[in-house]
N, C-alpha and C positions, 0 to 999 in steps of 0.2 A: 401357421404356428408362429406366436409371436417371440424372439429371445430380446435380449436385453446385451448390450453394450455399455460397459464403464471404462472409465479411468480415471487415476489417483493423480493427485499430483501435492506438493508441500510449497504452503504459497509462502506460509513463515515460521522458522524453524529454531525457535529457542532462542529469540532475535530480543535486546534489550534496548531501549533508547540511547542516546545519548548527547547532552547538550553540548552544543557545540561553542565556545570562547567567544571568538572572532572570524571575521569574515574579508575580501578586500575587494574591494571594487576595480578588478583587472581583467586580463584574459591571458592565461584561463582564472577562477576565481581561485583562493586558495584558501582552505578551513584551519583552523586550531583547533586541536583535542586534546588533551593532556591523554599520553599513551591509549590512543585511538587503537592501536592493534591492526587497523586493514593493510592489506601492502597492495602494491601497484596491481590493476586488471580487477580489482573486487570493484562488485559494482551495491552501490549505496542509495537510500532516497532519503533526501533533506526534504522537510517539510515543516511551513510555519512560520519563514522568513516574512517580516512584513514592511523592508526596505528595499534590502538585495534581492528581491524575488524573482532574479534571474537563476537564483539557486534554489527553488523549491521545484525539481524531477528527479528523473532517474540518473546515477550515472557512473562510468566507469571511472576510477579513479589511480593519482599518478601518488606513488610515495613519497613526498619530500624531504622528511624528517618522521620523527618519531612522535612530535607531536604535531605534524602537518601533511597533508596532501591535497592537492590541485585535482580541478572536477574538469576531467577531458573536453576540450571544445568548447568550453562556459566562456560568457563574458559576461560582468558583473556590471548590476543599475542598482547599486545604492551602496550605502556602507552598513557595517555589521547592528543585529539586534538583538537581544537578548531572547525572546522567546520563541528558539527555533528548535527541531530535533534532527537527529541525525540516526539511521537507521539502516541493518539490509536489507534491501531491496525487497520487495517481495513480487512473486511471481505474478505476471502478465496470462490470465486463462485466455486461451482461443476458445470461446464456446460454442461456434457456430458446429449445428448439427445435435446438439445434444438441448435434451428437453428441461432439464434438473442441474442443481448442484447441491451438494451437499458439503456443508461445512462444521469440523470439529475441533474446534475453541477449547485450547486449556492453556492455562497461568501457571504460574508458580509464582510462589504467595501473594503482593499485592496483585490484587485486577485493578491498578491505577491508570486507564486508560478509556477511551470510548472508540467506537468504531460502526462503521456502514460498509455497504457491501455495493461498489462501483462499476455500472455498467456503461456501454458505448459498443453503436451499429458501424463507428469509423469515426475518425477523426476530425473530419466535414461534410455535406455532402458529395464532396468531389474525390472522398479518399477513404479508403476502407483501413488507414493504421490507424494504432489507438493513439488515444489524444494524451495530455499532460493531465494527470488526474489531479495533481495536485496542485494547478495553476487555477486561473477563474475560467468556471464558462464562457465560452463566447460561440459564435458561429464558425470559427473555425477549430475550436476545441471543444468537441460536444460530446457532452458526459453528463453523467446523474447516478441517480441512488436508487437503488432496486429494495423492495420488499425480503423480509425475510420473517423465517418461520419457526419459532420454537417447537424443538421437534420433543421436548419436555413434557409440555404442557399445551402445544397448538398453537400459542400465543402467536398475536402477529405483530409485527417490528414494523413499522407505519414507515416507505421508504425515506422518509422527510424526516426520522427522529433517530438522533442518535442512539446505539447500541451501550447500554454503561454498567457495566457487569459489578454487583453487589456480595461476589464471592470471591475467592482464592481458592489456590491450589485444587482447582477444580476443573471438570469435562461438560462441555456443552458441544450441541448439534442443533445446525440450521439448516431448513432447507431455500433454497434459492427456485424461484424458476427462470429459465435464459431462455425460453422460445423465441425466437429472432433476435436474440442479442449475438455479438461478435466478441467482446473482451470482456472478461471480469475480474475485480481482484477487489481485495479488501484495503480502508482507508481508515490508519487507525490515527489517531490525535489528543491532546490535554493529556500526554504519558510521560510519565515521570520517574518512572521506576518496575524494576523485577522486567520480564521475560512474558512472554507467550508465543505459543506455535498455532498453525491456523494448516488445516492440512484439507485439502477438496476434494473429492468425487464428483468428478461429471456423469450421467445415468443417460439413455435413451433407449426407448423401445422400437425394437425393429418389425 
């Protein structure tokens, strides 16, 4: 008799972009926001630096001011650019063990954003943590773009093409498959505005 095994988890949760000023090339690095809101121990992902791109991961951060905080342990290789975002974090899936994921996409009002859905078997071959997903591939950060599946319509999301939602205020469902994958999480970019939450089901049958 076969059962089935799930679990939920909220990769992003009502989460809006936000552009960030300035940038310094120090250690640790330190951001401008005009009333950014985080305060110390939140943890943020910058992505889309294309100077400083020692600031494009994850990371926990230190309050300085009201419109500033330092990104724990960073040390900065360039000076500030304009077109970067600034974000929380979103969840890190362990998938190993499970066959499926299921993912439910919704917005609040603009869908000004695109997105893919980012997988990785370990960081290199020598290491099973996840890699910088938001840095370049290389052989020691090894990562890519998984397939997804309009659970709508069947449609299939070509892993190589970005996701570019043509509604608002709206609910979508994708299915993922992770057989022999270890980390997934979603990769979103060109956002500009409003909100969205991305919430996962992992599935496997026993």
């Amino acid at each position: 008799m076969s059962t089935r095994r799930s679990i939920g988890y909220t990769v992003l949760d009502t989460v809006t972009p936000k552009a960030i000023t300035s940038s310094t090339n120090a250690a640790p690095i330190e951001i401008t926001k005009a009333s950014h809101w985080y305060v110390t121990w939140d943890k943020i992902l910058i992505t889309g630096h294309v100077t400083n791109t020692a600031a494009n991961w994850m990371w926990t951060v230190t309050k300085t001011w009201t419109n500033t905080l330092t990104l724990d342990w960073s040390t900065g290789n360039g000076v500030w650019w304009a077109t970067w975002i600034m974000m929380t974090q979103p969840k890190m899936l362990y998938v190993d063990d499970f066959r499926t994921c299921t993912l439910s996409v919704d917005t609040a009002s603009s869908a000004n954003f695109t997105m893919k859905t980012a997988w990785s078997t370990g960081k290199s071959t020598t290491s099973w943590d996840y890699p910088n997903f938001w840095a370049s591939q290389s052989a020691t950060n090894q990562y890519d773009f998984v397939e997804m599946v309009d659970l709508q319509d069947w449609a299939y999301i070509d892993w190589d093409t970005w996701f570019v939602p043509t509604w608002t205020d709206d609910h979508k469902q994708y299915e993922v498959n992770t057989n022999w994958l270890k980390w997934l999480t979603v990769y979103c970019t060109a956002w500009t505005a409003w909100s969205i939450t991305v919430k996962a089901t992992l599935y496997d049958n026993l």
